[in-house]
N, C-alpha and C positions, 0 to 999 in steps of 0.2 A: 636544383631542388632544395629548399629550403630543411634542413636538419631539424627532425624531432625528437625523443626522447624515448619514442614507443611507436612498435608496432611497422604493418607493413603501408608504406601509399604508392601510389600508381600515377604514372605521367609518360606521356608520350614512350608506351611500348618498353617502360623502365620500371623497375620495382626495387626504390628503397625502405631497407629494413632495419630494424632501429633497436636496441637494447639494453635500456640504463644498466649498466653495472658495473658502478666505480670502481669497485676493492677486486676484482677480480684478475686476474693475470693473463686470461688465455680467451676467449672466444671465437667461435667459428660459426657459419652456417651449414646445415648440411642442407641442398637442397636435392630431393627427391634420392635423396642418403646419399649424396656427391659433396666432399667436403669444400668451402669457400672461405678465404678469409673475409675477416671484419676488420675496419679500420678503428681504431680507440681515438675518438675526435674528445672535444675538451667537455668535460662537466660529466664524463665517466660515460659519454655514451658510447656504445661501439656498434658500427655500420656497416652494409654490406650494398651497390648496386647492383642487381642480378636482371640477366635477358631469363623471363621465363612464361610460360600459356599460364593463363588463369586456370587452379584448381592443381597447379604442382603443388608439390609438400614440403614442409620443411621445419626445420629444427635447430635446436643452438645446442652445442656443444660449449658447454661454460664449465673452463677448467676440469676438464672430463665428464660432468655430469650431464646427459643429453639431456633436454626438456624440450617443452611449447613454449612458444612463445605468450608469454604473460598478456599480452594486448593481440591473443589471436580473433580473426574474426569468425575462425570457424574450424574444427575438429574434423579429423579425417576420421575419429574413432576416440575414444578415453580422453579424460583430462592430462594424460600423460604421454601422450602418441602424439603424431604430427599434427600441423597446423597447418590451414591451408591456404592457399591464394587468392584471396578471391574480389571480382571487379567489384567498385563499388556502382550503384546507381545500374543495378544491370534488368532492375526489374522496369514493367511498361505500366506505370500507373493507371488506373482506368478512371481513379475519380479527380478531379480537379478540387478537392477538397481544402478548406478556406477555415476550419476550423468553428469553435462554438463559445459564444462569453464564458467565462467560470460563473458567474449566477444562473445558468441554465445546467449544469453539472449535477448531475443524480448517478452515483456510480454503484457499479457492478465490480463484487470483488470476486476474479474468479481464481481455482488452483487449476492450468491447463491438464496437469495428469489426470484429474480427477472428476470435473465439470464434464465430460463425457465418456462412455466407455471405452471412445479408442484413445481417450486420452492423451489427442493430438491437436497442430494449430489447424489441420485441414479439417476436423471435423465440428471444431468450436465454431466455422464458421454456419455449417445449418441452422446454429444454435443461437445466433447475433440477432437476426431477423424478428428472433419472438421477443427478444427482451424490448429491442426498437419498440417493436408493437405495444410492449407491456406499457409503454413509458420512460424506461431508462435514456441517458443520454450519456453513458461511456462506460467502457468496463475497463478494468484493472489487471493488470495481469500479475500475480504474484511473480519474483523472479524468475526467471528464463534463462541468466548466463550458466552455464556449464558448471555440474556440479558433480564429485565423484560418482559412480557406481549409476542407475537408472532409476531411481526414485529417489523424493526427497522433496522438502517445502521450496529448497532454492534459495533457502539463507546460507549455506554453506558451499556457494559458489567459489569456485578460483580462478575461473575465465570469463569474468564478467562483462565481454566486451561480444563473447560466442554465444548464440544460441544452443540451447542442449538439443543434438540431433535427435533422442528421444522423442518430443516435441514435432519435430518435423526440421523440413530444411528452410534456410532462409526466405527462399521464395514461399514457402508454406505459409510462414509467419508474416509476409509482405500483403498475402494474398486476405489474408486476415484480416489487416488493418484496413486495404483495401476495400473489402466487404463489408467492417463497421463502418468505414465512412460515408461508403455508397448508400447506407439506412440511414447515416446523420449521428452514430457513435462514435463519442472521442474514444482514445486508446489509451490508456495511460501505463505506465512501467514500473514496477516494487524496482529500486534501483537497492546494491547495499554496497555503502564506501566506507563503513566502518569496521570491518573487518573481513578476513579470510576463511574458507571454512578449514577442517582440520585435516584433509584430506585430498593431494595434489596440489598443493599451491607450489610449487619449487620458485615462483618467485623467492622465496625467502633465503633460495641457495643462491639466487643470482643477485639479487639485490638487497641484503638487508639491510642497508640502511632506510628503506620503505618503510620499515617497522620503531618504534619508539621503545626502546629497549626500558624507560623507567614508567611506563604503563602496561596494564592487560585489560580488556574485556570483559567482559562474562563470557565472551563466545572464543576468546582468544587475541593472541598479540593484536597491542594499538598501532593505530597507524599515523605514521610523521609529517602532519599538514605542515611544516616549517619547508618542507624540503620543495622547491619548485619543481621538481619530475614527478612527485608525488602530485600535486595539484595537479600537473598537465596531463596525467595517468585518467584520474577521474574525472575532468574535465573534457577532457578528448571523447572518455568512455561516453559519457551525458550526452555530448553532441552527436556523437558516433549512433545511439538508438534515435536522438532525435530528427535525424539526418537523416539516414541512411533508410528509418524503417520507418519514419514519419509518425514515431509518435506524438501526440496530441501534450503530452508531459510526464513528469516524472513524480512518484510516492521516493520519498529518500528516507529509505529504516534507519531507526533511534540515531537521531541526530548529536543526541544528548552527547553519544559517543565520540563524535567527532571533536575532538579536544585536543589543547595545547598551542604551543607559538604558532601559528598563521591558520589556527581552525576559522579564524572568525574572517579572516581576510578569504579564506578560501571559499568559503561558503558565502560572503558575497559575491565575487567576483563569478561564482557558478550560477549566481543570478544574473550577475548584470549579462553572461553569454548567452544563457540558457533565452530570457527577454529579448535579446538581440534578434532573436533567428523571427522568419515571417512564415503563416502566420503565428499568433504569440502562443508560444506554448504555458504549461502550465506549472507551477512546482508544488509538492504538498507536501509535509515532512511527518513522520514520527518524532515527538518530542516530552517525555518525560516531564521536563521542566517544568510545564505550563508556563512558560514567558512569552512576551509578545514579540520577541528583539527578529525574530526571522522573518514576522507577517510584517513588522514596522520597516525591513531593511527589502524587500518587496516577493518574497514568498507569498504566495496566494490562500494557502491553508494550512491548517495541522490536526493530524487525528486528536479526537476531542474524547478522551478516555473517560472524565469526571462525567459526562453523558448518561455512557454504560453503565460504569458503576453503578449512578443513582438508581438505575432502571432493573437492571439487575438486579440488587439488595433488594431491591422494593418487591419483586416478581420471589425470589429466591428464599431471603431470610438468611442468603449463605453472610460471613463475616469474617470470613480469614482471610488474611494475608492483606492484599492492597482493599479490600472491600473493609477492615475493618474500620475507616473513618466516614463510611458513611454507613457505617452499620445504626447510628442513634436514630435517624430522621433521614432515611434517602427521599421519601416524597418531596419534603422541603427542599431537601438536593437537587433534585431532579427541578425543583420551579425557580432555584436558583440557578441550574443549568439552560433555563428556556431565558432568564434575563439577561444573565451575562457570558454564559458560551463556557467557562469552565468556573468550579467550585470551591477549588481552592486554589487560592492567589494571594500567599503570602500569610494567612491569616494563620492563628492557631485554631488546631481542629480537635476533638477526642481522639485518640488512639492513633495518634498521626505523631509521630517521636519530636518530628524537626516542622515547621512552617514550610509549603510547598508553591513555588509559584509564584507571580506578579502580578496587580490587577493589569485583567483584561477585557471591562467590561466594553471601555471605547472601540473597540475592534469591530470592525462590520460583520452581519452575522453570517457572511460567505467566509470568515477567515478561521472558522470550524464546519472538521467533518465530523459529523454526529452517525453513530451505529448502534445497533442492539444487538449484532455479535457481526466478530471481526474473525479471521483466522487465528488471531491470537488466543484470544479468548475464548474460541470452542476448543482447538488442537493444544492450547495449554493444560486444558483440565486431562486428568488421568482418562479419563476416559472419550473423550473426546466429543461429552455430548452437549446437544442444539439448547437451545434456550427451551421450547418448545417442549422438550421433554423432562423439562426442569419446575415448569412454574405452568401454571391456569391457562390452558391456550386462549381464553376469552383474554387475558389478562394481554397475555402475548403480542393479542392481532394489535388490541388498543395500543401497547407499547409500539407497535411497527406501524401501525397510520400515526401517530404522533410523528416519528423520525420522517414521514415522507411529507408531512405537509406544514410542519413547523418551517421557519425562513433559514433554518441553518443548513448547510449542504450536507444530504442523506447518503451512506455506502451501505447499502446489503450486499449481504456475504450470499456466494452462490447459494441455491436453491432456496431462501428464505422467502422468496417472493410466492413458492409454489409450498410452503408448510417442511420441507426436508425433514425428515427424522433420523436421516442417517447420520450417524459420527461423520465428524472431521479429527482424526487421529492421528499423532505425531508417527510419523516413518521419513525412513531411510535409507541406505543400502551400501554399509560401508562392510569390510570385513576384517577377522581376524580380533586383535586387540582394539581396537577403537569399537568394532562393536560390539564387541562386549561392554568397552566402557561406556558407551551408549547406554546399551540395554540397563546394565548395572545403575547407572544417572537416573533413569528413568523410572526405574524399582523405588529408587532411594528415595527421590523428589515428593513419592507418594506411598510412602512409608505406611499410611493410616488405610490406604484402601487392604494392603496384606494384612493387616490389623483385622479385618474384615473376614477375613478367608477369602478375598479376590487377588485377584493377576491381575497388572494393569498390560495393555496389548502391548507385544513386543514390535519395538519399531524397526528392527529388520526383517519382522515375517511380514512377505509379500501379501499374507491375507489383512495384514492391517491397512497397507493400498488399498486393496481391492475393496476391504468394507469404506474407505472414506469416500468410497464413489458416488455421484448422488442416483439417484433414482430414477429421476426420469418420470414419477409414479402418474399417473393420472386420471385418480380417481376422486370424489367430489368434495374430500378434504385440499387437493391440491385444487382445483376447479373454484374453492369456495377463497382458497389464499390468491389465485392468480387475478380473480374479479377483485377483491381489497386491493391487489396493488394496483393494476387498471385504473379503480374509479379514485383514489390517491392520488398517480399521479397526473389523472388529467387535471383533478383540480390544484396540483403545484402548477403544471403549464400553462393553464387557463390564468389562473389567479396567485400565485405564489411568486413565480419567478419574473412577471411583470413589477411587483414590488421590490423585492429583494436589490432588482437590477436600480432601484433608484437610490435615495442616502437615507440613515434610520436616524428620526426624530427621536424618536423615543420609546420606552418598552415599560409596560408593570405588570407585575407577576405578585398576583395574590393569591390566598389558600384559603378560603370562606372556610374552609373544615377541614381535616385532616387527613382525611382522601381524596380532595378534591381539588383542582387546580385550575384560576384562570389564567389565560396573557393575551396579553393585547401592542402588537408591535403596528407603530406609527413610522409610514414611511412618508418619503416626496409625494411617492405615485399612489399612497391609499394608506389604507389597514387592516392588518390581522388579525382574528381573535379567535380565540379554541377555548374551549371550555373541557377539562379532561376530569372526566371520573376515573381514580382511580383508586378503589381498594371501599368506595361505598354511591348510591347511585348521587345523581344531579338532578336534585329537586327543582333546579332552574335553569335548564340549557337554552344557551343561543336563540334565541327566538330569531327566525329568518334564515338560519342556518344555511349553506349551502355547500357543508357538504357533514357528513356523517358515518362514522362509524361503530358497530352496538347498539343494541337496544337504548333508547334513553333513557330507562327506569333500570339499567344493568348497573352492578359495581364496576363494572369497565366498561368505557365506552367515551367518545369522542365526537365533538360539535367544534364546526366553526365554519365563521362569516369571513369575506373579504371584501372590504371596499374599496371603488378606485375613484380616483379623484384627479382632478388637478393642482399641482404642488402650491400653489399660490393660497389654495384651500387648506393646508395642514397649518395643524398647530403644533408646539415647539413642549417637551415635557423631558421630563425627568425621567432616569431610567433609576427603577426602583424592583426590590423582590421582599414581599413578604411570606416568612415560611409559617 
């Protein structure tokens, strides 16, 4: 059996187990708390073969400190309790599923705890059925690897290779993806390889040279792309969901973070794997930067934040923090975000300290995912509220058929499709000192709402869970959001994602006035044009329109045409944005 670096594999009735951890002195297995030795083979790994049934437990004993195994595939109990054996490929797939282009991708972001009241994978799947119906064509699942204590977003994993039993069991989660493929939804996975969360990780006793002792996070210790076990860690993990549980691709959080001697080799190299596998799966990253170097080196996407922003400010009027550079003109922003996919790209901005970004107007406009609220961006605010409840719902709907039928790939965040009004609120569930320091972090962060005489929610009390839940509500506010997305996205599948799928001639984005926005995106296979009022009415919409959202004499609302053609038939133009 070929030697790896992590974690358990199986082969004829044999189970080798595997443990980078060079500096250490002593390791052992205990399996099913029966002690075994490990052999220390070269490059600091230390390995065990063991005769044992799938679903025994087991444990390392590294220089006295028992732990999980760091690459477990699944938890008997706690992040800190045993680790279990388990076959791969043991589930019986039902659908022969072949996968869907990325220019048909319309995602769904969901948080499993939350998206239903049982707050499980066996229940999200009743739930798959209606979004198919709705239009969608894949949903997201915030992270899933094992994370301390039984609540929490899932950024603060430390067994990112385990499903959190909360959640359900593996076959739960198989039966899932199963069930969205059998409607024709891709699945895609919140993966994070940029850090550890603060609580259970004992990698760090077994291994630290995983970690880059001359960087930190914001979330906590960096981690050491130079080191090859490191790579093969996350790399293995990547295939390991895409393999094993057949997702569709992978969301990779702030990529930004991934830094230092062999970040940039490692993060290609996870493309050229990830591409390899049939059929092709997908990669989408979080990237601060706004560069193009991940979509040009063959990433398929990146969350497109300058989007939000524009839309945002516009809706809101808020201007703190990251919204303050597009606080002068977000309308303009926002018609600069329909031309060229992000806002700033190197340029200098108002209230922007440093130049942000590299142009990216050349990028095709599938190599941005466009949202008007993200989990970030609701569960970041103090309070953890919807857009909806922020700004003019007329304003709102128009901002959200924009996102579904503009050519750039749309993510709605759970229940937006149906109007939600409830919070998405940061929680947790860590104990003792860390949450406090939590709690306290989170007081601090929002200092100005106590200013107020408010309490922002505590992210250890279980009712801040229970309020991010959504509703479910269905009455003729959600009835009147569920028909806008319906008739949105027939007309992307009718008429939008026939275009997108071909190459973009050319795009202009003009502003006849200062609420009002056109574009017009020239492809092979046709063109685009939306006419958007926003913030005063369109004395001259679309004539011929097909399709429509708002009043046409509303200060919000929304027209556009699409034509198709034979590419022989385009003409070649200039990508241009006036604000």
């Amino acid at each position: 059996m070929q030697q790896r670096f992590w974690g358990p594999r199986y082969s004829d009735g044999t189970w080798q187990v595997c443990l980078w951890a060079p500096k250490v002195e002593r390791v052992q297995i205990l399996l099913d708390d029966t002690p075994q030795p490990m052999t220390h083979t070269e490059n600091g790994v230390w390995c065990a073969d063991l005769q044992a049934a799938p679903g025994s437990c087991y444990r390392f004993d590294v220089d006295g400190v028992v732990m999980p195994d760091p690459a477990s595939r699944l938890q008997a109990g706690s992040v800190d309790g045993a680790s279990v054996l388990m076959l791969p490929d043991s589930h019986a797939w039902r659908c022969n599923w072949q996968g869907r282009p990325w220019s048909q991708a319309v995602i769904y972001e969901m948080h499993v705890g939350t998206f239903t009241p049982q707050g499980t994978f066996a229940s999200a799947q009743d739930k798959v059925v209606q979004l198919a119906e709705m239009g969608f064509t894949a949903i997201q699942l915030m992270p899933v690897g094992q994370f301390a204590g039984q609540r929490g977003w899932g950024y603060d994993g430390v067994l990112p290779y385990a499903p959190h039993p909360v959640y359900g069991s593996p076959g739960d989660l198989k039966r899932l993806i199963d069930a969205a493929h059998d409607c024709g939804l891709m699945v895609y996975l919140d993966l994070v390889m940029n850090h550890f969360g603060p609580e259970g990780a004992l990698i760090h006793h077994s291994s630290p040279d995983f970690f880059d002792a001359s960087r930190k996070t914001p979330w906590g210790p960096a981690i050491d792309f130079s080191r090859p076990a490191v790579q093969e860690f996350w790399i293995d993990c990547a295939l390991h969901w895409l393999d094993e549980y057949r997702f569709d691709g992978l969301r990779l959080d702030a990529v930004h973070q991934i830094q230092g001697p062999g970040a940039d080799a490692f993060m290609t190299r996870l493309a050229e794997e990830v591409h390899a596998l049939s059929p092709r799966r997908h990669l989408i990253t979080e990237d601060e930067r706004n560069i193009p170097d991940l979509r040009q080196a063959g990433y398929d996407a990146t969350w497109n934040d300058d989007f939000h922003h524009a839309i945002h400010v516009a809706l809101t009027g808020e201007n703190g923090s990251y919204y303050a550079s597009f606080a002068d003109d977000p309308v303009g922003d926002l018609a600069t975000a329909l031309a060229r996919g992000h806002v700033e790209e190197g340029q200098p901005r108002p209230h922007l300290a440093a130049p942000r970004g590299a142009p990216c107007g050349d990028l095709p406009v599938t190599g941005f995912v466009n949202a008007v609220q993200t989990h970030d961006q609701v569960g970041n605010r103090a309070m953890g509220d919807r857009l909806i409840t922020l700004g003019d719902p007329r304003a709102v709907a128009a901002a959200y058929a924009l996102l579904l039928i503009s050519p750039y790939v749309p993510m709605v965040f759970m229940g937006e499709e149906r109007g939600e009004t409830a919070p998405f609120q940061f929680f947790a569930d860590f104990e003792g000192d860390l949450a406090q320091a939590v709690r306290d972090g989170r007081a601090s962060e929002f200092a100005e709402i106590a200013a107020l005489g408010k309490s922002v929610p505590d992210p250890l009390s279980p009712a801040t869970f229970l309020r991010s839940k959504l509703s479910w509500n269905e009455d003729a506010s959600a009835s009147a959001w569920i028909e806008l997305t319906r008739k949105a996205l027939h007309f992307r599948a009718a008429h939008v994602m026939p275009l997108i799928a071909s190459p973009r001639l050319g795009v202009e984005v003009t502003r006849p006035a200062p609420g009002l926005i056109r574009a017009e995106w020239r492809f092979a296979a046709g063109t685009l044009a939306l006419s958007l009022a926003f913030g005063q009415p369109d004395p001259n919409p679309i004539p011929d329109a097909n399709f429509r959202a708002g009043h046409p004499n509303a200060d919000y609302a929304l027209t556009a045409r699409a034509i198709h053609h034979d590419a022989k038939h385009s003409d070649r133009h200039l990508s241009r944005a006036t604000a």
